[in-house]
matplotlib code that plots the C-alpha trace (Angstrom):
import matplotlib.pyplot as plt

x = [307.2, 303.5, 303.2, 306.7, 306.0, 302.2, 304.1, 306.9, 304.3, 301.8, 305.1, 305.6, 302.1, 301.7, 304.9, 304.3, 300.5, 302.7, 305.1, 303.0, 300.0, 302.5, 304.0, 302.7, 302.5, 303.1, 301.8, 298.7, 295.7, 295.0, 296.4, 299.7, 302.1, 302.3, 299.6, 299.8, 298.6, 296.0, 294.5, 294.7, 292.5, 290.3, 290.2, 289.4, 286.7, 284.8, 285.0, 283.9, 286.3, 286.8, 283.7, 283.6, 285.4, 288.5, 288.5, 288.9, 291.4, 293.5, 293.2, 294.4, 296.7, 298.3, 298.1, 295.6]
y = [32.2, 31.3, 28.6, 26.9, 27.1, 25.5, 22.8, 21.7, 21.7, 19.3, 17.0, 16.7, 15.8, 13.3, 11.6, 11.6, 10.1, 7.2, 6.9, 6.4, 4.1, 2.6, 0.2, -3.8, -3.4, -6.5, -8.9, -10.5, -8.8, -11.8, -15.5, -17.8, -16.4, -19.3, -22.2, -25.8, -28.1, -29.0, -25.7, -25.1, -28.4, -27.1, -23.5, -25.7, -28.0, -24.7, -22.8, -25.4, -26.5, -30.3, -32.5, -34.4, -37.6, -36.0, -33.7, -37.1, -39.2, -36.1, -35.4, -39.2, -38.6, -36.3, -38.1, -36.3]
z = [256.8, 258.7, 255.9, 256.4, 260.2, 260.2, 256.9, 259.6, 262.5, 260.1, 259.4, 263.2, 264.3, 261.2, 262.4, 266.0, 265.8, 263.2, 265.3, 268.6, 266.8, 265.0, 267.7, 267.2, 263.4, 262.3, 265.1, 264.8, 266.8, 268.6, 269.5, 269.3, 266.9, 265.3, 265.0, 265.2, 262.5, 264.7, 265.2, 260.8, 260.5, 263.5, 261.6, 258.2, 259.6, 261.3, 258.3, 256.2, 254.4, 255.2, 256.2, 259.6, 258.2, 256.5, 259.9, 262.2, 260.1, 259.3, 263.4, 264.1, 261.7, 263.5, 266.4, 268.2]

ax = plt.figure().add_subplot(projection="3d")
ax.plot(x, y, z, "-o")
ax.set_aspect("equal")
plt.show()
């Protein structure tokens, strides 16, 4: 009977702490829920991915 009782108390602690540290899951941890194209060819010319001159004619493309 211990064994059932310290099993269901286990179960109840487990899904509390889930419950509680649960809540957000799902958002991101920071920033605008969603992003502009802007901000992706920002993102993309700091990480690297696009040299200066695509950066500036896919920005005035944009019509930035």
């Amino acid at each position: 009977m211990m064994i059932v009782f310290i099993a269901v108390s286990v179960v109840v602690v487990v899904s509390l702490l889930r419950w509680l540290g649960g809540q957000g899951h799902g958002l991101p941890p920071h920033g605008p829920l969603t992003k502009t194209p802007l901000d992706i060819l920002k993102e993309r010319f700091a990480r690297g991915e696009i040299d200066k001159e695509e950066f500036e004619e896919r920005r005035r493309l944009l019509g930035d």
